[in-house]
Each structure stands twice: as C-alpha cells, then as structure tokens.
C-alpha positions in Angstrom: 0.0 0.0 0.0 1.3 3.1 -0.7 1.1 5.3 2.4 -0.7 8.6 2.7 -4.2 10.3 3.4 -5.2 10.3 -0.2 -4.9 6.8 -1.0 -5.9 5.6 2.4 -9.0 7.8 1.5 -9.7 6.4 -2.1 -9.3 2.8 -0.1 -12.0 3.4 3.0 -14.8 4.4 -0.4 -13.8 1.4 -2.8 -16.8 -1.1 -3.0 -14.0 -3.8 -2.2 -13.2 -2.5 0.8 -14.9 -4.3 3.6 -13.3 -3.3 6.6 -14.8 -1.1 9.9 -12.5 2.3 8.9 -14.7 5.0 7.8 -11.9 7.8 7.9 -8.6 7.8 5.9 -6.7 7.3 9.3 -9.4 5.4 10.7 -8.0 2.8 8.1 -4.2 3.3 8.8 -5.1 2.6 12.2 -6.3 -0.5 11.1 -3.9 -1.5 9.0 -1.5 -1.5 11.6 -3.5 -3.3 14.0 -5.1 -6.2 12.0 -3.3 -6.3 8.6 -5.6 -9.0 7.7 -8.8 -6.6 7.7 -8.0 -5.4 4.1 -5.6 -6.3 2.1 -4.7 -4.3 -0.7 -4.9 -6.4 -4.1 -1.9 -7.7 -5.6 0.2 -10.6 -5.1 3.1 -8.6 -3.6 1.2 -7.8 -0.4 -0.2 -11.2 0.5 1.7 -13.8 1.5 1.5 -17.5 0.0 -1.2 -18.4 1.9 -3.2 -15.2 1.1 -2.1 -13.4 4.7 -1.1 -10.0 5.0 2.7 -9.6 4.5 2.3 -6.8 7.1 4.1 -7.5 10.8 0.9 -9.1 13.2 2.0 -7.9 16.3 2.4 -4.1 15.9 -1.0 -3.5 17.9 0.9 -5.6 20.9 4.5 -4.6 20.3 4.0 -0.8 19.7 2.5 1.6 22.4 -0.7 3.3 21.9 1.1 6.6 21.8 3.5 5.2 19.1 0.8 3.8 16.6 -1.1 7.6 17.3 2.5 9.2 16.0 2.6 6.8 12.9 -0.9 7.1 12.2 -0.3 11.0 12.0 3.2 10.5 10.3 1.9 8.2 7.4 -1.2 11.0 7.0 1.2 13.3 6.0 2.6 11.5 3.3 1.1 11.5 -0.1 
C-alpha cells in the first residue's frame, strides 16, 4: 500500500473495501492493528497463503502513543 491520506481515503470508499475504517486514518489505524482486515490487491502484499505480508504484532508490540505518532506521520505522506 502506498502510504498517505489520499490513497488511504480512495481505499475506505472502494466497494471492495470491507473493513470497519470510515476515515482515511481510521483505516491506517487498522492496517496497523489487524493487517488482515484489508488487504490491498496484488500478489506482492499477501503472502502465499493469502495473509497480509504486514508485521501481526504491531497493535501488541508498539504503544498506543507510538501507533497515534505513525498514524499522523503516514497521513502526511502522499
């Protein structure tokens, strides 16, 4: 996925997305917490058996301060 609010945006209106987000970071959030939830299409962000090839553990292993600063970094990319 390429980071950003913009295409984070476009992803939380596709029809094919089916997760809960309903905000561009809303659905970083997500992402970060339960890869799984959506997975962008295309072969080079699943894993063999059709997994996220995202990290699981980053809503354990990061703080909730530290996924708030991420969140806000990756909105200000584009």
């Amino acid at each position: 996925m390429r980071p950003g609010a913009p295409e984070a945006a476009r992803i939380v209106r596709s029809r094919q997305y089916r997760g809960k987000a309903r905000t561009a970071a809303q659905y970083i959030r997500e992402s970060i917490v339960d890869p799984n939830a959506y997975i962008v299409p295309g072969a080079s962000y699943r894993t063999a058996d059709g997994q996220s090839v995202m990290p699981k553990d980053f809503g354990t292993t990061l703080s909730a301060g530290e996924i708030d600063d991420l969140v806000a970094f990756l909105l200000t990319r584009r």
